[in-house]
N, C-alpha and C positions, 0 to 999 in steps of 0.2 A: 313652857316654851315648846314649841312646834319645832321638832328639827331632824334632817335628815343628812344624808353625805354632804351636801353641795349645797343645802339651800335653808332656810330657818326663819322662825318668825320671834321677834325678841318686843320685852316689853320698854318703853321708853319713859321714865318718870322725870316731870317736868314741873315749872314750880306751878300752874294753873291747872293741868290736868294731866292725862294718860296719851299717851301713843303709841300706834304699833309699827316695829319696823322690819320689813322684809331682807332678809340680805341673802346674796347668791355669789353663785362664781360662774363667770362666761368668760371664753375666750381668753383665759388665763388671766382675767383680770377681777378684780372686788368690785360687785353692784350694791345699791342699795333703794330702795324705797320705803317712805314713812307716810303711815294711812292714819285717823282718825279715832276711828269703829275698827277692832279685831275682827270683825266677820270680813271685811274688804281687804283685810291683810291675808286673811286664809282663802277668799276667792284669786286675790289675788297671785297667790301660790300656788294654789289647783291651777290656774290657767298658764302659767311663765313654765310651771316643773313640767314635766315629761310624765306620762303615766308611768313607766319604769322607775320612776324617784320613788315610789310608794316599795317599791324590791333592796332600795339601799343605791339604786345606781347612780351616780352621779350627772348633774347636768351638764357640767362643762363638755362631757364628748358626745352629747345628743346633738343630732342634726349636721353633726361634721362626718365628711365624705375621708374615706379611706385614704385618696389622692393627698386630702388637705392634712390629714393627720400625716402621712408620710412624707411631707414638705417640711411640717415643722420638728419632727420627727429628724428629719436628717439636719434640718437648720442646727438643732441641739447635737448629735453626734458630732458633727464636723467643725464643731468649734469647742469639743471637748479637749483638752492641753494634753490629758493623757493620754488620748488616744495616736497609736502612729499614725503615717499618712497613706502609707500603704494599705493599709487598715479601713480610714476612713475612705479609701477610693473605691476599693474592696466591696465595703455595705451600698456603698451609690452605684455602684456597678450591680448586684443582687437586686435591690429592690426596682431596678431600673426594670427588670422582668418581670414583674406585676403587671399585668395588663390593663388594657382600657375597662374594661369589662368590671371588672374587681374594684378598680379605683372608682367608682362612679357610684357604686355599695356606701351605705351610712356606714360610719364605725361599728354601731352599735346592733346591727342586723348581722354581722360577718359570725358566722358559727363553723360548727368543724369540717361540717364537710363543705363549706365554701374553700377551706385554708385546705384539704384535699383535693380538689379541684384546681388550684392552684399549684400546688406542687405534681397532679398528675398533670396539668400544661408542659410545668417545668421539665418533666420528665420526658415529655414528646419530642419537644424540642432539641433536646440534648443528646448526646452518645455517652454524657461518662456521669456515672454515679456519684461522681464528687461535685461535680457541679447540682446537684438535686439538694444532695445535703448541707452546700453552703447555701443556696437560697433557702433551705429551710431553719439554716443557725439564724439567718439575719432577719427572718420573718420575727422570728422568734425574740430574739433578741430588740426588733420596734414594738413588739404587740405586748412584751414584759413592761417594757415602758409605759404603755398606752395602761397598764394595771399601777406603777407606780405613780402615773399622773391623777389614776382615779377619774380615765377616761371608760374604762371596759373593768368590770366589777372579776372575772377570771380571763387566761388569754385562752384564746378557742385554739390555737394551734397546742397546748400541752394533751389532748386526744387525740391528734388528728395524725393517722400514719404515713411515712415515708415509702410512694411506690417507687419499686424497682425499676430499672434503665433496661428496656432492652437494646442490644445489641444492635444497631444499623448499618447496613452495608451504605457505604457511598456511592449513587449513581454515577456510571460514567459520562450520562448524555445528561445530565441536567442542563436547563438553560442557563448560559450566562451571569443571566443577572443572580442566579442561584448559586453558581458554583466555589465564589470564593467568602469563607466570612471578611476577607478584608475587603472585599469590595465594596468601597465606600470612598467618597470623595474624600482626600487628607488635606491642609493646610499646614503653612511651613511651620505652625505651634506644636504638629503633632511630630516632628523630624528634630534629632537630636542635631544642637549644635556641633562643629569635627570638633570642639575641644571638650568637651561633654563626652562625646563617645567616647574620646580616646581616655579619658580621667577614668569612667566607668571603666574601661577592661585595664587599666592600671590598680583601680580595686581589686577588680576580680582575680586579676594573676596574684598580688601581694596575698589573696585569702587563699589561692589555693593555682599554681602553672595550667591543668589541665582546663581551668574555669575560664582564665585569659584567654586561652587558645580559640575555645570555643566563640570567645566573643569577637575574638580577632576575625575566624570564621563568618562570623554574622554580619560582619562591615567589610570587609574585603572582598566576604560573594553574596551578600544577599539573600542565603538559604534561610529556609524556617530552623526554629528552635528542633522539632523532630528530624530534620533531616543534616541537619549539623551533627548529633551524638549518634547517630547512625553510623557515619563514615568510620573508615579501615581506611590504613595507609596508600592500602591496594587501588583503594578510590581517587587518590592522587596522582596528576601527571605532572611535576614537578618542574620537568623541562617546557613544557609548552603552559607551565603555569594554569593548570584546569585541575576541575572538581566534577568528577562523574557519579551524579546524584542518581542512585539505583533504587536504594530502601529508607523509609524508615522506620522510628520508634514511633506512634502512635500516641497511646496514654499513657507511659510511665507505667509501674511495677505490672500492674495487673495485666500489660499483654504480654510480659516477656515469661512466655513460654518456657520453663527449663525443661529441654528431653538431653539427659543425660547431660553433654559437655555444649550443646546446641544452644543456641538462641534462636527462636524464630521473630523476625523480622516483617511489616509490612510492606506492600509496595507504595509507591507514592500515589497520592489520592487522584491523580489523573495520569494521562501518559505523557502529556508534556511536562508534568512535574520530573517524569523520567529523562535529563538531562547534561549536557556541559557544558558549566559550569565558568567561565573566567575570573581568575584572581588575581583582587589588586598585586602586584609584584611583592611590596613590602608583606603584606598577610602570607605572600606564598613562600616568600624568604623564611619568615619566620616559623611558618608550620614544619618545611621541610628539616630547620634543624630539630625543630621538636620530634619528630615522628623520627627520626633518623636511626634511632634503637630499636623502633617498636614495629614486632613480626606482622608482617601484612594483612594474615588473617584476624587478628586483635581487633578491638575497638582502639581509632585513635583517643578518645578522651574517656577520663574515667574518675570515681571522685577517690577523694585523698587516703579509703581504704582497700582502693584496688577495684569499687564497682559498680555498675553502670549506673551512668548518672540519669537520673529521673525527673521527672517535672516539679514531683513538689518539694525531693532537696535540692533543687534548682531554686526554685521559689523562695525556698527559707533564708536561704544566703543572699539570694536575689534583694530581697527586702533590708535585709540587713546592710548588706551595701550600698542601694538604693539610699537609704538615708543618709549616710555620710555623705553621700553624690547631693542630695540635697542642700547638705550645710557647704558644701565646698560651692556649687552653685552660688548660694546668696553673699557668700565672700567675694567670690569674683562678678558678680553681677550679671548671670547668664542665664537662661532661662531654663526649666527643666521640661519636658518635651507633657503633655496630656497623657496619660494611662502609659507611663513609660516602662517599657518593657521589651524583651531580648527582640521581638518583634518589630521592635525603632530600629532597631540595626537595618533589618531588610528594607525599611520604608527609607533608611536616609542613603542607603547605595542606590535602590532604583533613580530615588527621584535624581540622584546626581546625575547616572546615565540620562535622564531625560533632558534636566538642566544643560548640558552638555553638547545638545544637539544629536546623540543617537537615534537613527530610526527608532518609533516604535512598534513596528514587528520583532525586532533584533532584541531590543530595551525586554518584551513580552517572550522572548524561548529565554534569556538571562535569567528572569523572573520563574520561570515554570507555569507561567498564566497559559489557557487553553485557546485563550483571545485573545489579542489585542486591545479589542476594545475595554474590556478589565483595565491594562494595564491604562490605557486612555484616559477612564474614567475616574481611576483614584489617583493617580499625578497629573492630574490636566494642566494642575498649580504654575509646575515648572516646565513645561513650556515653552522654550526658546522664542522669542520676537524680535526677529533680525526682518526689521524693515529696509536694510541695502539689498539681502540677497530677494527680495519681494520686488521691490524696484528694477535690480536686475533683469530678471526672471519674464516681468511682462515687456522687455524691449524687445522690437521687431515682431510683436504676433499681428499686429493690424501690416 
């Protein structure tokens, strides 16, 4: 018998004579074909296998494109029971950075310094070393599979080295369309229901006061995640109910500076991120009894050992309460927001200002956007359309 990973030629005994039959795997599925003459079963072989069949390599992942393997690839991840769904959102969010370029590669051509190539992309792109290396766990972790499928014979990324991040300053004059990663048209799927938000920082406080605050923060004014754990008391006007957004936290552990008792601190990534601030009343009630003890110069929030709270023990608990918010969701019947995260908070205060009828020049220095048109273009959603004040408006111009 003729046989290799994927493909084989067997003999067939029958009660008049002999047969030979081919059998293979494609496409995750069992073929088979039956010849006559064994020489037409072995040409037949030589022409259906791959010349790599003859190294041990399997057929089923010849002639599939990278793209295709990482579609089916995720179809199998994401309906894994084990896996969370933070998790699962997590790897489709990673591989979502694989470029055109790469996906368009046969599986079986991808070598190591392609999967370098790749990860120094990732590395351009990005400002923080932790994002290099979770696109390179989740490579890792489809291209393991693509060897457990007995689609790629070794994974070409266990060579291939991790470049370093350099450091990038952020331009002040970038164009527009450049300047914000949230800039991107949102939909009311991507905006947390108010009984959702509010359930999420009712988690958050029960796992820890400081975490509540923070999120009360994020729905009351709208600030980003970094410029929320940034604030001091001192940043507070309590009576006129504002938030004077000066600096913030950046990436979590790696910028904060210790010189002696100091922290150093970034500024906000433009100068209208440099800001005041309006807070909902109720958020501002509630911050000012929080902060009521705490010396001006302090950080207002901190985590439950006394210190500064960072992005990825933000994240850790993030997730972990994310999930309960899940199961409490499908009890009450309410949706849970696309890539939900402390970042919903800001997208569901602006869009309400906009919802609202706020100008958007005013809706855009709230936001810390450098334009307007940002703020235009990613809540176009909500949008007031009051066709009486339209009707109004054009009486008496003829």
């Amino acid at each position: 018998m003729i046989r290799s990973s994927s493909a084989w030629i067997e003999k067939v005994n029958r009660k008049s004579d002999v047969r030979w039959r081919v059998r293979w795997r494609e496409d995750g599925r069992k073929r088979s074909r039956t010849f006559r003459l064994r020489r037409e079963a072995e040409a037949f072989l030589r022409q259906r296998v791959h010349p790599a069949q003859a190294k041990g390599v399997p057929v089923e992942g010849i002639n599939r494109t990278f793209d295709q393997f990482l579609s089916e690839f995720l179809d199998w991840y994401l309906n894994e029971a084990s896996v969370q769904r933070s998790t699962k959102d997590g790897m489709r969010i990673q591989l979502n950075h694989v470029t055109e370029k790469w996906r368009k590669m046969r599986l079986q051509d991808l070598k190591p310094r392609h999967i370098e190539e790749m990860l120094a992309e990732r590395a351009e792109a990005t400002t923080k070393q932790a994002s290099v290396s979770a696109f390179r766990k989740a490579l890792s972790r489809a291209l393991g599979r693509a060897v457990s499928w007995e689609y790629l014979e070794t994974n070409p990324l266990a060579s291939a080295e991790t470049p370093r991040v350099a450091r990038k300053a952020i331009k002040p004059n970038r164009p527009v369309t450049e300047l914000d990663d949230e800039a991107q048209e949102l939909t009311p799927a991507d905006i947390p229901h108010p009984r959702v938000a509010r359930k999420m920082m009712e988690l958050m406080t029960a796992r820890h006061i400081d975490y509540g605050m923070v999120v009360a923060l994020g729905i009351g004014g709208g600030v980003r995640f970094g410029e929320a754990i940034a604030t001091s008391p001192a940043d507070y006007d309590f009576e006129q109910e504002t938030l004077h957004v000066r600096r913030i936290i950046d990436e979590g552990p790696k910028d904060l500076s210790i010189i002696g008792e100091r922290l150093e601190f970034s500024s906000p990534k433009t100068e209208a991120g440099n800001r005041i601030v309006q807070l909902d009343p109720t958020a501002n009630s509630m911050l000012r009894e929080f902060l009521a003890s705490t010396p001006n110069k302090e950080l207002a929030f901190k985590t439950p050992k006394g210190g500064v709270i960072t992005r990825s023990g933000w994240g850790r608990v993030w997730r972990q309460e994310r999930d309960k918010l899940e199961q409490w969701c499908k009890e009450e019947q309410l949706p849970l927001p696309r890539n939900f995260t402390f970042h919903s908070f800001r997208h569901y205060h602006i869009s309400q200002l906009v919802a609202k009828g706020m100008p958007i020049p005013q809706v855009s220095k709230q936001a810390g956007h450098r334009d307007p048109r940002i703020t235009l273009r990613i809540y176009s959603h909500w949008l007031p359309e009051d066709r009486e004040k339209v009707k109004a408006a054009v009486v008496g111009l003829l």
